[in-house]
C-alpha positions as CSV (number, residue, x, y, z in Angstrom):
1,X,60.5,16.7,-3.5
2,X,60.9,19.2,-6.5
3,X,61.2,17.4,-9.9
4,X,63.7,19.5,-12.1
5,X,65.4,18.8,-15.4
6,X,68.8,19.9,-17.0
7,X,70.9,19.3,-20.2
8,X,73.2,21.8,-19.9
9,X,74.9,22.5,-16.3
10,X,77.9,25.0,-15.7
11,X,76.3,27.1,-18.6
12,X,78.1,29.8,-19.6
13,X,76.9,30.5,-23.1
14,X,74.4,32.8,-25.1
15,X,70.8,31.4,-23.4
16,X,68.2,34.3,-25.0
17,X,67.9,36.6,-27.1
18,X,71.4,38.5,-26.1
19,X,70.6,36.8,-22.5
20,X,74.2,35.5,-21.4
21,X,72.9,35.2,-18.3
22,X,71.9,32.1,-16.0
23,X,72.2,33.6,-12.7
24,X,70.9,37.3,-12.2
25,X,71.6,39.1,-8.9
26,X,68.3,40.0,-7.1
27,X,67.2,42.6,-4.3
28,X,65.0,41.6,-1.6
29,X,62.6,43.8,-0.1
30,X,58.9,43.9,1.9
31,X,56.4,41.7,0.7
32,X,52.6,40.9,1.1
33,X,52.2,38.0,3.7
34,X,50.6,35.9,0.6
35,X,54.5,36.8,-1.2
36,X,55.9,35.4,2.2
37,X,53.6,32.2,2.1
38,X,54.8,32.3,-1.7
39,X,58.6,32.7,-0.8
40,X,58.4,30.1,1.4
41,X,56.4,27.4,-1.2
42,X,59.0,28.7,-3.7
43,X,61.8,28.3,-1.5
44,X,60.8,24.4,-0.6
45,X,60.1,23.7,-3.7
46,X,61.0,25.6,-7.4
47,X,64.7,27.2,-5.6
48,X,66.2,23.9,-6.3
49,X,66.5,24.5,-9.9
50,X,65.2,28.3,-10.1
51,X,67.7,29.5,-7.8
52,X,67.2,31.6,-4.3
53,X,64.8,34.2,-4.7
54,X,64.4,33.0,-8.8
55,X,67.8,34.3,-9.4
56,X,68.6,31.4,-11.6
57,X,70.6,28.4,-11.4
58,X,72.8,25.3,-13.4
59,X,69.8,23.5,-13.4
60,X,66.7,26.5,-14.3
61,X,66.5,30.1,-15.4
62,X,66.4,33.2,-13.1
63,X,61.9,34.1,-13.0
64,X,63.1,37.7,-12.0
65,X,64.5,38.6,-15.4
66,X,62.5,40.6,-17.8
67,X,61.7,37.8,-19.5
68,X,58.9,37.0,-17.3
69,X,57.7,39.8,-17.0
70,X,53.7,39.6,-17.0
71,X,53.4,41.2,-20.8
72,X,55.2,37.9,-21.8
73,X,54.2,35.3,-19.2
74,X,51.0,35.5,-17.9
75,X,50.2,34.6,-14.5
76,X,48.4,31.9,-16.4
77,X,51.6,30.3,-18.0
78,X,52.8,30.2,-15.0
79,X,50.1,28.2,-13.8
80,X,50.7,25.7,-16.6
81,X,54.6,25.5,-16.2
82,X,54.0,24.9,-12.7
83,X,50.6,22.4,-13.0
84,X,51.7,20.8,-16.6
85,X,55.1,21.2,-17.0
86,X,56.1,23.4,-19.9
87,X,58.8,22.6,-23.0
88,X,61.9,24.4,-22.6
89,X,61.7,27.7,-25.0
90,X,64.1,30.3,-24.0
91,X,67.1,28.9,-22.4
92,X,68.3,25.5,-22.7
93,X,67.9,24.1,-19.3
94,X,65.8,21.1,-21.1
95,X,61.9,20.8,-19.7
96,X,60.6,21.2,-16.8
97,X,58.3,18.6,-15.6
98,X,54.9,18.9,-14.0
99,X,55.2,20.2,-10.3
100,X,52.8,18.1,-8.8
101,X,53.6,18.7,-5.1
102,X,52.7,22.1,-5.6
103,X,49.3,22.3,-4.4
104,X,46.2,24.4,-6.0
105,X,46.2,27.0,-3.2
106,X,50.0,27.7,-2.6
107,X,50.2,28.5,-6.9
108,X,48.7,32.1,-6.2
109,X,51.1,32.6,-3.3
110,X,53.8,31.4,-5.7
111,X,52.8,34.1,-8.5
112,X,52.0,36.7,-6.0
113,X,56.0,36.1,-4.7
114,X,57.4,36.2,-8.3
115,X,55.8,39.4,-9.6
116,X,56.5,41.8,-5.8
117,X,59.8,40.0,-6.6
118,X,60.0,41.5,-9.9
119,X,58.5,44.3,-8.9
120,X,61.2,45.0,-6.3
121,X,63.8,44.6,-9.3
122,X,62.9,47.0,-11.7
123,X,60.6,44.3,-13.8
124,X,58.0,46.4,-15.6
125,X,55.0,44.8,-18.0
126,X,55.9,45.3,-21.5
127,X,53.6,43.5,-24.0
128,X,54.7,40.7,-25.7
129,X,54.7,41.2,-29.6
130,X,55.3,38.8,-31.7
């Protein structure tokens, strides 16, 4: 059972940055058989609140928006968000709770789904600078 957490639900306001945004449309294309493990672990288990394919939700933000790309979140934070839980930081969806279901081998598959996923939308690396 996926564990997700919302304040805000219809949003329809400013979330990021110039983000207005909760719900990004998202192309589907060929991926790796680890993305297709990964799309299905996502799928059972993080579309609930991060929307089919990580195009976003009422309940979590869309993980194929630039954003995410890897020059920003690491494939380690994504690791933590998904093993620890992470505090919410850019849009107000509230935190989002340790993923404990998720187990240590299907977390590559996850990543490895998410970045051909971006990858098939246009999502380049661009470091982070602070």
């Amino acid at each position: 059972m996926l564990l997700c957490s919302s304040f805000v639900l219809g949003l329809s306001v400013p979330v990021h940055a110039g983000h207005k945004e909760n719900h990004v449309d998202v192309k589907t294309g060929a991926l790796s058989d680890r993305a297709k493990f990964g799309a299905k672990v996502f799928k059972d288990n993080c579309a609930q609140c991060h929307g089919e394919n990580g195009s976003g939700s009422d309940k979590g933000p869309p993980l194929i928006h630039s954003i995410y790309n890897p020059g920003h979140h690491s494939n380690q934070s994504i690791v933590s968000a998904i093993k620890n839980g992470t505090r919410q930081h850019h849009w107000p969806f509230g935190d989002m709770p340790a993923q404990e279901q998720i187990t240590f081998m299907q977390v590559p598959a996850i990543i490895q789904y998410i970045r051909e996923m971006q990858k098939i939308n246009g999502i380049k690396t661009v470091p982070h600078k602070m």
